[in-house]
Backbone as ProteinMPNN parsed JSONL, in Angstrom:
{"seq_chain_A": "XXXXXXXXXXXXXXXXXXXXXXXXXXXXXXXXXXXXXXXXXXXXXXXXXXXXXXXXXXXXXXXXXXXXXXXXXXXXXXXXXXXXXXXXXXXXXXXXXXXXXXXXXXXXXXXXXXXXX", "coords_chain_A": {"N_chain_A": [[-9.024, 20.5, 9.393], [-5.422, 20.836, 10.2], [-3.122, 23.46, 8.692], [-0.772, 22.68, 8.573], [-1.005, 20.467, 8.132], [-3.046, 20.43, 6.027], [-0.843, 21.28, 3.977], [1.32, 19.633, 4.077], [-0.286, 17.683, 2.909], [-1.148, 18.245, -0.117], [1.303, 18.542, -0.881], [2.415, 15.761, -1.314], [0.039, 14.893, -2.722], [0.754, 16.644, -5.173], [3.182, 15.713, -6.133], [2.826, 13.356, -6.636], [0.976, 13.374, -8.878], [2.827, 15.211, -10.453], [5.403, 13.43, -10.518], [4.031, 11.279, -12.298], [3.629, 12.91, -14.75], [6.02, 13.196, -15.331], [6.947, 10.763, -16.008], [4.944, 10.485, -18.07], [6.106, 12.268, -20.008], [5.218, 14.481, -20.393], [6.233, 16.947, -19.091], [9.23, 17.738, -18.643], [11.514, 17.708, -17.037], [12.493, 16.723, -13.647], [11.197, 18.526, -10.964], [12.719, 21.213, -8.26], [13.047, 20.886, -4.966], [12.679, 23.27, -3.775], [11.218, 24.441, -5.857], [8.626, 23.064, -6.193], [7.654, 24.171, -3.915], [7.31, 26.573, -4.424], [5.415, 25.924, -6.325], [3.646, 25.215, -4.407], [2.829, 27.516, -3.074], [4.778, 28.12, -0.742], [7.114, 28.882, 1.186], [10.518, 27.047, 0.559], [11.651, 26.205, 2.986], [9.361, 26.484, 4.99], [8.336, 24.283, 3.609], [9.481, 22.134, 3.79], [9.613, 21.886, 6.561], [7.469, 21.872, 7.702], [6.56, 19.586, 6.807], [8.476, 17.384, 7.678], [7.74, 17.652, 10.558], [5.245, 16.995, 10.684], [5.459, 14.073, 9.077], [8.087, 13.326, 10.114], [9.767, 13.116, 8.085], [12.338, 13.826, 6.073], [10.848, 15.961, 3.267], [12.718, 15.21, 0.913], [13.103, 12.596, 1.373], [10.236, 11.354, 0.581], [9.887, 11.805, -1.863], [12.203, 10.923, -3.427], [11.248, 7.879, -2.506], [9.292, 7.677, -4.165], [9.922, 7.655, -6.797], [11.507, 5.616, -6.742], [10.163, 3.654, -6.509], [8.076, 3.783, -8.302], [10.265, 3.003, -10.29], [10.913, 0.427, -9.919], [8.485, -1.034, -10.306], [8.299, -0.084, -13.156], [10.275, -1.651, -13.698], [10.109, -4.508, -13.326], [7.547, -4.88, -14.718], [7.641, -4.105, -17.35], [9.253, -4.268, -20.326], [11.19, -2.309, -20.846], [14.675, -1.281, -21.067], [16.847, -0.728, -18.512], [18.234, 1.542, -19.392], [16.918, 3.164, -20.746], [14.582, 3.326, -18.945], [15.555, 4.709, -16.694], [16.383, 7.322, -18.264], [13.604, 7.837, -18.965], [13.164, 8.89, -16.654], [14.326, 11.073, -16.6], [17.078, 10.503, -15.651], [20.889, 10.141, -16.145], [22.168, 7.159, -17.187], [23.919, 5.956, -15.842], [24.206, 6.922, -13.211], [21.134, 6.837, -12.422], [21.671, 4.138, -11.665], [23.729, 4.171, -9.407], [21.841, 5.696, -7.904], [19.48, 4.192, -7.794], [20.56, 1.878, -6.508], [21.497, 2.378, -3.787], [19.752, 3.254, -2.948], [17.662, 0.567, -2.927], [19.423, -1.334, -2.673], [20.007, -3.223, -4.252], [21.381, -3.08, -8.057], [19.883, -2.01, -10.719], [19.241, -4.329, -12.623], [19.663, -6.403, -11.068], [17.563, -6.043, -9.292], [15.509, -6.179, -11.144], [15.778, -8.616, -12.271], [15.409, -10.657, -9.901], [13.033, -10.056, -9.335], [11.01, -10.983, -11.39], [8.784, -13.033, -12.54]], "CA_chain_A": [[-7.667, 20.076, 9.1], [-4.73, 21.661, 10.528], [-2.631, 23.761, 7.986], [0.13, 21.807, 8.189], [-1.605, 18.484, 7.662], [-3.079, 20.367, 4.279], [0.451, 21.772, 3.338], [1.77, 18.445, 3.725], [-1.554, 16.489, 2.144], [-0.956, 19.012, -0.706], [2.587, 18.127, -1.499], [2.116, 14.398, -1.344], [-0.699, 14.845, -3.942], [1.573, 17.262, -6.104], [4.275, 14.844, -5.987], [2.204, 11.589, -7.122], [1.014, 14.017, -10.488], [4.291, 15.587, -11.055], [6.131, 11.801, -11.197], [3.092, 10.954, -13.69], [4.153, 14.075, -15.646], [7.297, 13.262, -15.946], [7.172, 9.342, -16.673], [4.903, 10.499, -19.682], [6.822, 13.147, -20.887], [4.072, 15.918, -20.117], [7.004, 17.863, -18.116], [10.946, 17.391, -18.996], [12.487, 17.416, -15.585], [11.871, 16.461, -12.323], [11.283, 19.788, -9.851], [13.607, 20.935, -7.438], [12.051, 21.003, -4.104], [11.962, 24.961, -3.998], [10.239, 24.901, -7.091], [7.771, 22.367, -5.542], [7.204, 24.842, -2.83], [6.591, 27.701, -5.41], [4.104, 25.533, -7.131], [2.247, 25.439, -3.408], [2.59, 28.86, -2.792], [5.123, 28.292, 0.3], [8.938, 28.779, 0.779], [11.387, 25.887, 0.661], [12.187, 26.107, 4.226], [8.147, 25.799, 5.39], [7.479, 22.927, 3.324], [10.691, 21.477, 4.44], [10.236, 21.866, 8.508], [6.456, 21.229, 7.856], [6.247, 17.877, 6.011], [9.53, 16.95, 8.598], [6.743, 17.673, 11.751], [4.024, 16.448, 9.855], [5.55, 13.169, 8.663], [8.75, 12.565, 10.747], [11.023, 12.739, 7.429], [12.062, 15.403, 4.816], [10.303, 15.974, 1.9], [13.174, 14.422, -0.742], [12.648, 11.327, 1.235], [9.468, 10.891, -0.068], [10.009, 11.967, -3.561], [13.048, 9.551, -3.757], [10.73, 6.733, -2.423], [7.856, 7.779, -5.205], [10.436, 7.435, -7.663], [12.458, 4.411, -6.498], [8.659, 2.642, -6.365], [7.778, 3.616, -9.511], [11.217, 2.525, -10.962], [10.483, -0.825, -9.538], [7.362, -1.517, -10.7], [8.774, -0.285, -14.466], [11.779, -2.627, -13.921], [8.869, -5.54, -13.173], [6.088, -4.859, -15.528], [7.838, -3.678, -18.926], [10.619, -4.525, -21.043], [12.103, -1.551, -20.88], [16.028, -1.356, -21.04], [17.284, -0.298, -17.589], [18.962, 2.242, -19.876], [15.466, 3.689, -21.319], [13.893, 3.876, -18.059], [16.611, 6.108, -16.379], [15.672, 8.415, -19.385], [12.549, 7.965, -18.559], [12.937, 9.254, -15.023], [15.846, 12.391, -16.483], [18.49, 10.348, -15.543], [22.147, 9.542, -16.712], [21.698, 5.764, -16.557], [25.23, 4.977, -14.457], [23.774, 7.941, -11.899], [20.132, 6.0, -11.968], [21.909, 2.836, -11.597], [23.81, 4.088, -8.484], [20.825, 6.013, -7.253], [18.506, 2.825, -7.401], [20.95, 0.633, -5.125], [21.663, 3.378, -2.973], [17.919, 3.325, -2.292], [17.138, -0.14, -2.573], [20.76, -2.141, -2.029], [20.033, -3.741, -5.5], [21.634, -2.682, -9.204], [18.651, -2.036, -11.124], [19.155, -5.334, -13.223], [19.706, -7.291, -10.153], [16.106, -6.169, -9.002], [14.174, -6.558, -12.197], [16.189, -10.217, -12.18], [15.234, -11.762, -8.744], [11.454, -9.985, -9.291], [10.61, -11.347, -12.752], [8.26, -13.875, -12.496]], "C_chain_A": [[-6.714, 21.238, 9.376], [-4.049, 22.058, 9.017], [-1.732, 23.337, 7.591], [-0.287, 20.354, 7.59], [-2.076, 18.886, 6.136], [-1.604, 20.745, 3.738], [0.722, 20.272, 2.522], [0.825, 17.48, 2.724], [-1.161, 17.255, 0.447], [0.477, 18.036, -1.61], [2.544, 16.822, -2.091], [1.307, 13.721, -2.836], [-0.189, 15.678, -5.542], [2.725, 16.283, -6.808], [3.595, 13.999, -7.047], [2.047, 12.399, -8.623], [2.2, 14.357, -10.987], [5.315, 14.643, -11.634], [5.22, 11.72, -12.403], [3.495, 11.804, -14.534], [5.398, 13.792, -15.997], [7.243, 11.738, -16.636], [6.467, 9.475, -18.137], [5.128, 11.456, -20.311], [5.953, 14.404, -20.953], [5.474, 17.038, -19.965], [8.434, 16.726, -18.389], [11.81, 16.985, -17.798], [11.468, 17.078, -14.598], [12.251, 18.257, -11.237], [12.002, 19.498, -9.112], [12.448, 20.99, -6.365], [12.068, 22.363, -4.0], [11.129, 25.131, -4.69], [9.258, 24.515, -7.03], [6.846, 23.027, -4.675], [6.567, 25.729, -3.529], [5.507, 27.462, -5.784], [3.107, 25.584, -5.779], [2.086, 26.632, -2.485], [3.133, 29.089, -1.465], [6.513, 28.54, 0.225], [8.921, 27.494, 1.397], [11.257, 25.484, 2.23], [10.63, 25.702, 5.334], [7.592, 24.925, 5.066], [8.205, 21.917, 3.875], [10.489, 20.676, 5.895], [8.504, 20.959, 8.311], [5.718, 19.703, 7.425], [7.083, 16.966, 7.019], [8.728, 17.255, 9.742], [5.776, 16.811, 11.196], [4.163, 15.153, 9.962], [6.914, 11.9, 9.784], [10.029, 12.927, 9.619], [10.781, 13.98, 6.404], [11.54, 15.143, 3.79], [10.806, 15.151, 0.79], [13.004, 12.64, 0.031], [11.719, 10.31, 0.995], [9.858, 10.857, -1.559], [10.799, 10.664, -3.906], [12.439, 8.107, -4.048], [9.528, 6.571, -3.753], [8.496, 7.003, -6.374], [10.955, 5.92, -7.635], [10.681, 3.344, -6.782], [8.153, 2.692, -7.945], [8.668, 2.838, -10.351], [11.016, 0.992, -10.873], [9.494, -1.368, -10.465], [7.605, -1.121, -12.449], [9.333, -1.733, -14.893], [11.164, -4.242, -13.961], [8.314, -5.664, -14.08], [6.047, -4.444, -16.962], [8.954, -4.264, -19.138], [11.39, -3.428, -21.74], [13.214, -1.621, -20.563], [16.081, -0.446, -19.244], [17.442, 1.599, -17.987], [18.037, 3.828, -20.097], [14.627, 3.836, -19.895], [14.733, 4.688, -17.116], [16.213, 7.035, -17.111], [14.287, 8.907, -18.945], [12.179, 8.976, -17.603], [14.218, 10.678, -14.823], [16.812, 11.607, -16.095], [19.31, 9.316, -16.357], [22.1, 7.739, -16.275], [22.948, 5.399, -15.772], [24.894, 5.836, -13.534], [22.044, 7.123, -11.655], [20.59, 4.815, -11.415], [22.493, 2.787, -9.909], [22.743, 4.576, -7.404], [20.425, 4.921, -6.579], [19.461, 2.084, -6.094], [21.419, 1.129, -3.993], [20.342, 3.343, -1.743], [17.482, 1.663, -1.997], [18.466, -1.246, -1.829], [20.69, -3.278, -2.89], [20.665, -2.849, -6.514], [19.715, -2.944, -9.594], [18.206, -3.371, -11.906], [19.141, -6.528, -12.206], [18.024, -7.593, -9.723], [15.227, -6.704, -9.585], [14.651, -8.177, -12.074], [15.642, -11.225, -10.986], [13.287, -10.817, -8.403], [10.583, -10.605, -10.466], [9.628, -12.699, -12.153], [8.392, -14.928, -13.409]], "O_chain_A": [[-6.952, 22.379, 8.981], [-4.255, 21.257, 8.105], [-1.505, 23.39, 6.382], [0.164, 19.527, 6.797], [-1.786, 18.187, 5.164], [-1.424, 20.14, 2.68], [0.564, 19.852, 1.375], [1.285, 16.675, 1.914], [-0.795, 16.331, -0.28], [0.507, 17.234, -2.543], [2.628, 16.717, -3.315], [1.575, 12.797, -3.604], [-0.609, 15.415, -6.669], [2.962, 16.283, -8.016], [3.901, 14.056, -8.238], [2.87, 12.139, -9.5], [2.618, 13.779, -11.991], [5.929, 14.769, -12.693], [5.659, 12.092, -13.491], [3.899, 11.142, -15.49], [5.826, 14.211, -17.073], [7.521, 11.644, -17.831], [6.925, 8.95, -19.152], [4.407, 11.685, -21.283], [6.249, 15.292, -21.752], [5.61, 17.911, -20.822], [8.566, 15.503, -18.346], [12.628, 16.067, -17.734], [10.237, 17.095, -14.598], [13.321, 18.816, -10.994], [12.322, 18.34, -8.844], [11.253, 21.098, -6.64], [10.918, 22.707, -4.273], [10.2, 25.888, -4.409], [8.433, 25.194, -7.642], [5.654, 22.746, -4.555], [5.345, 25.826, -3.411], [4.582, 28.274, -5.763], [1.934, 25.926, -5.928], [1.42, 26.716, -1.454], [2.554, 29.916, -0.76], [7.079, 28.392, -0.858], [8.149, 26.928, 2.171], [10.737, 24.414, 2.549], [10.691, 24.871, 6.24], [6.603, 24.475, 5.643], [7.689, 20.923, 4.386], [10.87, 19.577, 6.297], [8.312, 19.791, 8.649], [4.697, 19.08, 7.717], [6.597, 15.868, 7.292], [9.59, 16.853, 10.523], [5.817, 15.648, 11.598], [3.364, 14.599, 10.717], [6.901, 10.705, 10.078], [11.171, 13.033, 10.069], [9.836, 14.69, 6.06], [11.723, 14.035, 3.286], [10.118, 14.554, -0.039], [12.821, 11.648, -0.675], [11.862, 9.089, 1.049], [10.085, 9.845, -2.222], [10.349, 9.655, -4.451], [12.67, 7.354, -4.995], [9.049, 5.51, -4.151], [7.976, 6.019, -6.9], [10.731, 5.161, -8.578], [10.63, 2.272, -7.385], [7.903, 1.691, -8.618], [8.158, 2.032, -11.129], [10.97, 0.381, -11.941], [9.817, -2.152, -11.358], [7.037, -1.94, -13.171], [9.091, -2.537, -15.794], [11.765, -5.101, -14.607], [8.467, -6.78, -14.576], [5.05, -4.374, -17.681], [9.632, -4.758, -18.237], [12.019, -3.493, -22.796], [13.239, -2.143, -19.448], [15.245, 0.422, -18.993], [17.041, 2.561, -17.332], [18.292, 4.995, -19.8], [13.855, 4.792, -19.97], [14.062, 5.674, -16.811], [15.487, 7.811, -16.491], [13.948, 10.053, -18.651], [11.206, 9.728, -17.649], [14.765, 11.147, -13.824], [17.845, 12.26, -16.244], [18.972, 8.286, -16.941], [22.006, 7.3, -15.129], [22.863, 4.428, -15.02], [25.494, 5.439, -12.536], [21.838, 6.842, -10.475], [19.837, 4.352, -10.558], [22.112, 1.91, -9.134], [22.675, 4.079, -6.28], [20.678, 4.572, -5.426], [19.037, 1.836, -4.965], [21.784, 0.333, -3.128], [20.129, 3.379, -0.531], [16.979, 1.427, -0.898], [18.403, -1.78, -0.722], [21.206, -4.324, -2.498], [20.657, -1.679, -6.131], [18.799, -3.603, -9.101], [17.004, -3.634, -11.933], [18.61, -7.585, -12.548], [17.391, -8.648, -9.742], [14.35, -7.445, -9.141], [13.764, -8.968, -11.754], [15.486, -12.431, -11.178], [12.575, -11.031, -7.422], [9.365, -10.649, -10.295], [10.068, -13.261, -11.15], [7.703, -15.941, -13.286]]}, "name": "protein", "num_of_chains": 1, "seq": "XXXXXXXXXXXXXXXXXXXXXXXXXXXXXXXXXXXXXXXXXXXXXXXXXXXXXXXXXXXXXXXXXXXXXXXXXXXXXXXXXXXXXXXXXXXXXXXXXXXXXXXXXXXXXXXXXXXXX"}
């Protein structure tokens, strides 16, 4: 395996634990991506270019998508308040709220509404 392909395999798998860490309150915030890099022993700017060769796209556009997927599948599968899962995820719920439809082109209540079974 090339070095870049582990860099990137690396991150990917950092990422997926780090969300888990945060949804159960293990870990308070969400990492910046420098600090991401720190944790894999690279600078910002090589995990950056190398995940963006690697993958095609920058690094926060995964993270975003980890998150936005997870948020989903909250907004689906619990009866958690919109309000309470923003919290959940560190954020101000009218900054989650524009996040989410930013990302998906739903309000977060719109989504959980036309996915509900």
């Amino acid at each position: 395996m090339k070095r870049s392909e582990e860099i990137t395999r690396q991150y990917f798998t950092f990422l997926d634990k780090h969300i888990q860490d945060v949804i159960s309150g293990t870990v308070p915030d969400f990492l910046e991506l420098n600090e991401i890099a720190g944790e894999l022993a690279v600078s910002h700017k090589h995990l950056t270019d190398t995940v963006k060769k690697e993958t095609g796209e920058h690094p926060c556009y995964f993270y975003d998508g980890k998150i936005i997927e997870q948020s989903k599948d909250m907004l689906v599968n619990s009866d958690k308040s919109v309000a309470e899962i923003a919290r959940i995820f560190t954020y101000d719920p009218s900054n989650f709220s524009k996040f989410f439809k930013k990302m998906t082109g739903f309000t977060p209540g719109e989504f959980r509404n036309s996915n509900k079974l």
